[in-house]
N, C-alpha and C positions, 0 to 999 in steps of 0.2 A: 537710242538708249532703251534697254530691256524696261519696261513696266514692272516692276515690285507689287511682290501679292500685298495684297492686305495685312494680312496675316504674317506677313516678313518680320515683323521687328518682334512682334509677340513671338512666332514660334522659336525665333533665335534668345529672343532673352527667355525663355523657357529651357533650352536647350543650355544656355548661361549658366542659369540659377543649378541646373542638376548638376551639370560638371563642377561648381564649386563645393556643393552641397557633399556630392561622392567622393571630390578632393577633401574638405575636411572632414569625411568619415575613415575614410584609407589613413590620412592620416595621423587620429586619433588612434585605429589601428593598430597602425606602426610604433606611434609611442608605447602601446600597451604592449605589444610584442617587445619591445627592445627592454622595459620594462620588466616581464617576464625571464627573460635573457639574463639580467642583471640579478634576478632572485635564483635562479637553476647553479649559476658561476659559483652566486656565494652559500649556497646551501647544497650541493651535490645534489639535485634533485632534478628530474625529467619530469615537467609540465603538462599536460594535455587537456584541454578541454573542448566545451561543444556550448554551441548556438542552438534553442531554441525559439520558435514563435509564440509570443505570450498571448496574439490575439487570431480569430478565426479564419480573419479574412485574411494571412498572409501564409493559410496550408490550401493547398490544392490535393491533396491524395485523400484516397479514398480506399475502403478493405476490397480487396479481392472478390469477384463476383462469384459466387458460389452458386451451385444449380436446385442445394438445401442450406440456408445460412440457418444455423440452427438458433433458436429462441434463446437469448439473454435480457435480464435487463441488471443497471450498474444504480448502486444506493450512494449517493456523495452524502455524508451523515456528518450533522456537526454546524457550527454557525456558518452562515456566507460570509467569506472574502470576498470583501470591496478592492481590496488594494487590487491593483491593476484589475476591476471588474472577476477577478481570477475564476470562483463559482462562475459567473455568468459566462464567461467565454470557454470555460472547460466543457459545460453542456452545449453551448454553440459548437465546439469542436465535435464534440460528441454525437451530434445531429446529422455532423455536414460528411463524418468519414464513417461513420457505421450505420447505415439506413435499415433501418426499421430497428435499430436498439432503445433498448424501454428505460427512460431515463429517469431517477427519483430524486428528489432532493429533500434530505428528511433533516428540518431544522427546526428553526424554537418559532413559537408564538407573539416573538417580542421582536423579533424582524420587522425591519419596514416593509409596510402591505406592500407600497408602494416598486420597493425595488423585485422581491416576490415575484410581483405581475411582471415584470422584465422578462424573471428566469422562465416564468409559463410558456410566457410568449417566445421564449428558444426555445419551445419545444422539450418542457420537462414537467414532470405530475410534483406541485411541493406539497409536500407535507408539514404542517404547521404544529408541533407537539408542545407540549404546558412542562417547563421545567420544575422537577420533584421538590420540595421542600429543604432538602438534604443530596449534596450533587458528588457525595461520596467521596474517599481520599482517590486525589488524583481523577478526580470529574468519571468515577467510575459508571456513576449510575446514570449520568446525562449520555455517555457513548453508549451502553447498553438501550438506552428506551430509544434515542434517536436510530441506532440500529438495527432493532427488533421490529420498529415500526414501519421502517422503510422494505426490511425484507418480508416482511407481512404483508404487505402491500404489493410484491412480485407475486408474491405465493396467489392472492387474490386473483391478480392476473392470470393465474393459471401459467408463468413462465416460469419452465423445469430450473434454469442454470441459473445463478444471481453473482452478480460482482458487488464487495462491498468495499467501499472506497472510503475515501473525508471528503470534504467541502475545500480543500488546500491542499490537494494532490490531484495529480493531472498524468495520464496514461496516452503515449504517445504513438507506441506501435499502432499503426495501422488493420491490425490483421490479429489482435487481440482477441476475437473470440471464436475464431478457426483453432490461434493454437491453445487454448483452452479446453474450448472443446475437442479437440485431438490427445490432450494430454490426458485428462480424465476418462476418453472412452479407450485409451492406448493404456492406462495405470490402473482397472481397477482395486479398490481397496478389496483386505482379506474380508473373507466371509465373516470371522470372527469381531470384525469390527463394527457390525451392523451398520454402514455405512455407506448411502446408494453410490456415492461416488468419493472419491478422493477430496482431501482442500488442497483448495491452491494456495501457497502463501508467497510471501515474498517480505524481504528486511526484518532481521534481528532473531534470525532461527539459528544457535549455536549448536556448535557440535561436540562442546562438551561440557553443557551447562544449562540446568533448567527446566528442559525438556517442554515448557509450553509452546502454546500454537501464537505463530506472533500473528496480528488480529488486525493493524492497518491495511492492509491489501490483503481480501482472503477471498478466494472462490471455489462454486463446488455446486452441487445439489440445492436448490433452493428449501426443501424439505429439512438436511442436515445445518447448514448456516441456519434458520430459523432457530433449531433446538440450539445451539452452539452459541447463540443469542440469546437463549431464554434465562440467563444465567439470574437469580434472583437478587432484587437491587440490595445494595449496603445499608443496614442500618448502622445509624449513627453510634449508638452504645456499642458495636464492635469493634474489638479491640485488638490491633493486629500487632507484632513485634516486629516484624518487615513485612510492608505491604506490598507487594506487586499484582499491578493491574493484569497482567496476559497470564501469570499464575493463577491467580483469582477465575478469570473468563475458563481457563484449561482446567482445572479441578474442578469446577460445577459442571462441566461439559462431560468430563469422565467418570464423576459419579453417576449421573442420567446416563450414561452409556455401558453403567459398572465396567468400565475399565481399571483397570490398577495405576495407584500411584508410582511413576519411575520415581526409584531409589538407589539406581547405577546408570553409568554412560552407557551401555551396553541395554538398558531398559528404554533412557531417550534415542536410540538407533531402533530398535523395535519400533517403536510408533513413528519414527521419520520412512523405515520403510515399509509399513503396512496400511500405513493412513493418511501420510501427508504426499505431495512434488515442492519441492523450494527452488523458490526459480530465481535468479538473478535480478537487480534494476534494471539490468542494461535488455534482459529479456524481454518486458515489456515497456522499458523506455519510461521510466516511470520519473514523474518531479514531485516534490514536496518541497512546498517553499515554506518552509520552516527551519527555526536552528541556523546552520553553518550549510542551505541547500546548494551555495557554489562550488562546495566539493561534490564534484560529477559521482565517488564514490565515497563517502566519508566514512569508511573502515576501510579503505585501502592506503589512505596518504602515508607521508614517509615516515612518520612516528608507528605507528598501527603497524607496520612491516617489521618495522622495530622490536614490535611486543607480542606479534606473531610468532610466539617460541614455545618449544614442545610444554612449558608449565602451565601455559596461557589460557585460561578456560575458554574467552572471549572470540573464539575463530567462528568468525559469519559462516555458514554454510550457506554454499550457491550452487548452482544446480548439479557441478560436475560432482562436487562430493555429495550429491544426497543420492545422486545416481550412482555412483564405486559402493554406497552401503547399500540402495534398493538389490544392486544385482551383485554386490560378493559380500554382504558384513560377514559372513563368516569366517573369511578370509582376516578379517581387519582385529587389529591388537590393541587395545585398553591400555595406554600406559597408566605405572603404577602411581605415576604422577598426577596424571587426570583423578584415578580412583581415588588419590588421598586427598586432592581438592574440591573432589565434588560433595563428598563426606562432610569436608570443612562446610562446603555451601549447605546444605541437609542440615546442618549443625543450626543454622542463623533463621530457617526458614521454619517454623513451627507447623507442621500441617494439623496437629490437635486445633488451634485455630481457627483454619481454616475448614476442619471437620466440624467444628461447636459450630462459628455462625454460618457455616449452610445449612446446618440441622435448626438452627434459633432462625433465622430467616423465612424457612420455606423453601421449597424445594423448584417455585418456578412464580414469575411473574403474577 
């Protein structure tokens, strides 16, 4: 009779445990698929979604070796996310697939020291800032200083490019600052923009509505994000009749720039193609686990398709349209519908306001 290893009963009941473990995960699966099946039937709708790694140790890739990896570094601005460690393991990620990216975490002073020393020790510089007395309508004036300070802090560094991110948004592409860097040296901004290089933006830039720079994911010039940051904080006694925080950030930005206020769709086309690239989620793989983040696109689902219609102000622009105006707006037609609802919107938004308390404020930090 054969001699049994030692090891026999262990490695089989090891070998046990995973085959059940993967049966009830397929399993679970399967309900959730068949599930899904049963919601597509009774809602006409076509499903899709995607799996992410929430923690570092289960990505293996890494960016592309370049012979010049050009200098970035990324500001995650805002309180740390404990839930699933999220901060902590985004700069863990951040360590393990972009070598030598200069990584900031610019948060409050009322954080645990404790947890802090964790993020350091992944390999990120925090910055610990004193929250204002007054935190602004819509925590305007806590994003701006936690902002300002972190990209202040690249600029220190002497690194040309800055990514400015949150503390609960996580960038999943690989290869994130190749194409960055190739979009900005491939798109110079016009001359007349004073502008060393283009922003990058990504989420909530309309194509027929608003005309600000949306300010969650924005890249560029370390130099130009600084100023674009320097936006002077909200006093309390101002008083707004609609406030919007990315207007707010875009008006102070284009005074210091004397650029003109847009007052037509055809005005927010100019500055989509002289100064900005708007790139897609799906471009840089981006997560926000905030809100409703299991819709993979949440201006695309089946209602939003719905309200996609030529009166619509609300159409996301993504890369392929910011590119059809970069290289034909002249080509491109205004409808008369757009023009008489962007008037409407003009109508709701006082920029006199907005003129008084930036002139009653200060013109910079």
């Amino acid at each position: 009779m054969a001699r049994l290893s030692p090891h026999f009963f262990t490695e089989h009941y090891r070998s046990l445990i995973h085959t059940v473990r993967y049966g009830i995960k397929y399993a679970r699966l399967r309900i959730f698929l068949a599930l899904l099946g049963i919601f597509e039937r009774t809602t006409d709708t076509v499903i899709t979604f995607r799996t992410r790694p929430l923690y570092a140790k289960d990505i293996n890739h890494v960016a592309d070796e370049l012979l010049n990896t050009p200098r970035f570094a990324i500001v995650l601005q805002g309180p740390i996310m404990k839930k699933y460690d999220f901060t902590l393991e985004t700069v863990r990620i951040y360590k393990k697939v972009y070598p030598g990216l200069t990584v900031i975490v610019s948060t409050w002073d009322n954080e645990d020291p404790l947890y802090l020393d964790r993020i350091r020790a992944a390999g990120a510089e925090v910055l610990t800032n004193t929250q204002p007395t007054y935190r602004g309508i819509w925590n305007i004036n806590l994003q701006i200083i936690s902002a300002r300070s972190g990209i202040m802090r690249a600029k220190e560094l002497g690194i040309p490019y800055t990514i400015k991110s949150r503390t609960d948004q996580r960038i999943y592409e690989r290869n994130i600052r190749e194409t960055l860097y190739n979009l900005i040296s491939y798109f110079p901004p016009t001359k007349e923009s004073g502008l060393h290089k283009r922003l990058v933006v990504c989420h909530e830039a309309y194509k027929h509505y608003n005309g600000y720079f949306p300010d969650m994911f924005m890249c560029g010039d370390t130099e130009d994000l600084l100023e674009y940051w320097s936006a002077p904080l909200l006093k309390k006694e101002a008083k707004y009749s609609a406030f919007i925080s990315e207007l707010y950030l875009s008006y102070s930005f284009r005074r210091r720039k004397n650029w003109p206020i847009p007052r037509s769709v055809q005005a927010i086309w100019e500055t989509y193609r002289d100064c900005m690239i708007v790139l897609n989620w799906n471009d840089i793989d981006l997560l926000w686990l905030k809100y409703d983040y299991f819709w993979e696109r949440r201006y695309t689902h089946k209602q939003r398709y719905r309200q996609i219609t030529l009166a619509n102000l609300f159409v996301e622009l993504h890369f392929i349209e910011w590119f059809n105006i970069f290289a034909n707006m002249g080509n491109k037609v205004v409808s008369p519908i757009h023009t008489d609802k962007f008037e409407d919107f003009l109508k709701t938004i006082h920029f006199s306001e907005y003129e008084r308390n930036y002139e009653d404020q200060g013109h910079h930090l």
